[in-house]
C-alpha positions as CSV (number, residue, x, y, z in Angstrom):
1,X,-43.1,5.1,40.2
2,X,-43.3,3.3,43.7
3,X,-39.8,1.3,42.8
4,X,-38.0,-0.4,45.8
5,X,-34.7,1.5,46.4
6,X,-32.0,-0.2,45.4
7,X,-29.7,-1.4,48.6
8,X,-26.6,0.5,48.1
9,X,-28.7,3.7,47.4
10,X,-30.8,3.4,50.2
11,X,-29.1,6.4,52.4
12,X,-30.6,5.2,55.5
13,X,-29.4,2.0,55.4
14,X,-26.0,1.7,53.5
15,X,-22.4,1.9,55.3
16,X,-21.0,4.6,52.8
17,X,-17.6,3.6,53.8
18,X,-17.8,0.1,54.1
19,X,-19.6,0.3,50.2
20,X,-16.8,2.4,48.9
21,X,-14.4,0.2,50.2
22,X,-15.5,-2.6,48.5
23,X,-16.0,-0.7,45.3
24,X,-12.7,0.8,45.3
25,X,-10.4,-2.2,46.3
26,X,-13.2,-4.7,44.1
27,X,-13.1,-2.4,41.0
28,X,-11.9,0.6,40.7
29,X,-7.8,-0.5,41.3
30,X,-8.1,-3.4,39.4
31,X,-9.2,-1.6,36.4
32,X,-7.3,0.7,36.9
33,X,-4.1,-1.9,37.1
34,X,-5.6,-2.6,33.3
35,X,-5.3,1.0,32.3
36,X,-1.9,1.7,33.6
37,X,-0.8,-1.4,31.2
38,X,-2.6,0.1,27.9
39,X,-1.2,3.8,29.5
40,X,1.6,3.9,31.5
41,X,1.5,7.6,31.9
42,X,-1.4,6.9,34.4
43,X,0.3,5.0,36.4
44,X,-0.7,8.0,39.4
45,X,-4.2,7.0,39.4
46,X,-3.1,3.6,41.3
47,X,-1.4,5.6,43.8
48,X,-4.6,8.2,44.1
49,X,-6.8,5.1,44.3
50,X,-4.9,3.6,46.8
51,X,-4.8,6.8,49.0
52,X,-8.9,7.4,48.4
53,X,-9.5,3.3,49.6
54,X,-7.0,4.4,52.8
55,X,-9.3,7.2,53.5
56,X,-12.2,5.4,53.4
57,X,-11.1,2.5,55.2
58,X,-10.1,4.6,58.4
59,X,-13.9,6.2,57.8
60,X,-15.1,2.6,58.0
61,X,-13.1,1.4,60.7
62,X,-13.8,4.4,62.8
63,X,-17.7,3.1,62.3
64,X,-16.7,0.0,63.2
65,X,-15.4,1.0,66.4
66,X,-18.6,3.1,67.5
67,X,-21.1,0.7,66.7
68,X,-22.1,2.0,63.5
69,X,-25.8,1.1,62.7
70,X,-28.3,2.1,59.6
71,X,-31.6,3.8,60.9
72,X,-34.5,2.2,58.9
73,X,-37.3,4.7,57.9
74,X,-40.7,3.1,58.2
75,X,-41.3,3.3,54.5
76,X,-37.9,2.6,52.5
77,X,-40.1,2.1,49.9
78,X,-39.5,5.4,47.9
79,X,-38.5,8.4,49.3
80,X,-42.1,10.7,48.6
81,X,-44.9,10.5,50.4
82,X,-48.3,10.1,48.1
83,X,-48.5,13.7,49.0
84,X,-45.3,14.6,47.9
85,X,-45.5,12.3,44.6
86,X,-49.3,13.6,44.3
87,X,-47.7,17.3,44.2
88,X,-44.2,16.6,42.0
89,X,-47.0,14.9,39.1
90,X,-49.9,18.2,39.7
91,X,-46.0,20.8,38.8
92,X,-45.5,18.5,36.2
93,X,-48.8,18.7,34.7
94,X,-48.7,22.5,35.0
95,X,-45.3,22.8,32.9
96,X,-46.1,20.6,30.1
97,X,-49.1,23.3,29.6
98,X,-46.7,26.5,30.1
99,X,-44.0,24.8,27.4
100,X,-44.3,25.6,24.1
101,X,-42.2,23.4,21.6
102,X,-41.1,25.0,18.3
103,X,-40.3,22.6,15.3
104,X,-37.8,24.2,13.1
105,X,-37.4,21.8,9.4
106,X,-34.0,22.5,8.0
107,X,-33.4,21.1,4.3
């Protein structure tokens, strides 16, 4: 497909626990403040949220501290190589001819 990779998918190049950290204390605890409102019962899932941002956040910190830089590959691009992308299509190819597909009418 030859797409770009999206920038908080790119493995190479994305903090993980910088990313979580924002996603966490940006959306997942305030919708989560929401829930507990509709269901009190959840209110544990704050608590859990909290404790999984405080993880990550020491993760980030740490990264912080040693200087924590993304290696670029050359082609960030997509992740095959023509080659591999040549080869993924070819085993395609070959089990769209090895399927058979049944139709079965019911009335």
């Amino acid at each position: 497909m030859n797409l770009n990779i999206s920038f908080l998918c790119d493995r190479d190049t994305t903090n993980v626990p910088k990313s979580q950290v924002g996603f966490i204390g940006g959306f997942i605890i305030p919708t989560y403040n929401y829930l507990v409102v509709m269901f009190p019962t959840l209110s544990y899932t704050i608590e859990n949220a909290k404790n999984n941002l405080n993880t990550w956040q020491k993760l980030a910190d740490e990264g912080r501290k040693k200087g924590w830089t993304p290696e670029k590959k050359k082609n960030t691009k997509n992740n095959f190589s023509k080659e591999k992308n040549n080869e993924h299509k070819k085993k395609e190819r070959i089990l769209k001819r090895k399927t058979n597909v049944v139709e079965i009418k019911i009335d």
